[in-house]
N, C-alpha and C positions, 0 to 999 in steps of 0.2 A: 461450536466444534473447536476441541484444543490443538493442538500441533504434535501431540503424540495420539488422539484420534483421530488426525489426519493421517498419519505414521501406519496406523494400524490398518486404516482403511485403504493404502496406496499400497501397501503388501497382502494385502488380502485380494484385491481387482487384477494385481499385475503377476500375482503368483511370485512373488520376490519375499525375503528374507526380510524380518523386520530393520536390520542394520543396511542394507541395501536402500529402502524406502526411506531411513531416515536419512540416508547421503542423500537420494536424489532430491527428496524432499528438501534437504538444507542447502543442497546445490542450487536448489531454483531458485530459493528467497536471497539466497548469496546472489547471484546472477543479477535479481532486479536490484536488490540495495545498489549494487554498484555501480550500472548502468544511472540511476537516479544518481547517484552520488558525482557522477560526470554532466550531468545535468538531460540525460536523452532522457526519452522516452520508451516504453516500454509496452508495445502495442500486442495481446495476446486473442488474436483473431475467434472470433465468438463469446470471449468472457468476455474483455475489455482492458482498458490502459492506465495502465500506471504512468502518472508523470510529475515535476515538480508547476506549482503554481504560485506566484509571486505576492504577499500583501504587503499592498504601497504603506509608508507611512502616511499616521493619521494621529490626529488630536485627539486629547481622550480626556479624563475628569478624576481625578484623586476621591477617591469617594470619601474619605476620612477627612481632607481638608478640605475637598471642595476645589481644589486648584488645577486649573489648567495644564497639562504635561505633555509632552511630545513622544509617541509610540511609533518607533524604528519599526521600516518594513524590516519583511522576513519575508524565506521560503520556506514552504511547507508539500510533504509531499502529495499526493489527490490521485484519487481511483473514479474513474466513468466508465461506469456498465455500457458491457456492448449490448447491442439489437438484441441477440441471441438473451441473452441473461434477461432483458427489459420485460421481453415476450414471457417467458415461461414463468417470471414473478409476478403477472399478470394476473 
């Protein structure tokens, strides 16, 4: 599913205006970026959470030379399905 047939489908459930659905719609993905972007979490009871998760640095292998290099952590952000979602893809 795209983000304009998500669009079409939040105006069609909610009886709203397709420019209405695309605000709230962009309103909510605005809402988590930002929240992640402060580093919380973002817990949506029955889907599941969005949140950031840390990869340590680690050694790694130049494939083309063969040489040894050093690969800087980073954050990245991470989704875990709630209960609810787990069950019904069951």
């Amino acid at each position: 599913m795209t983000k304009n047939e998500l669009i079409e489908k939040v105006a069609k459930k909610s009886s709203l205006t397709k420019r209405a659905a695309a605000d709230a719609v962009n309103s909510t993905f605005d809402l988590i970026r930002d929240s992640l972007t402060r580093g919380e979490k973002v817990i949506i009871t029955g889907f599941g959470t969005f949140l950031i998760r840390k990869r340590a640095a680690r050694r790694g292998r130049n494939p083309q030379t063969g040489q040894t290099i050093q690969i800087p952590g980073k954050k990245l952000p991470g989704f875990t399905a709630g209960k609810t979602i787990k069950r019904l893809i069951k």
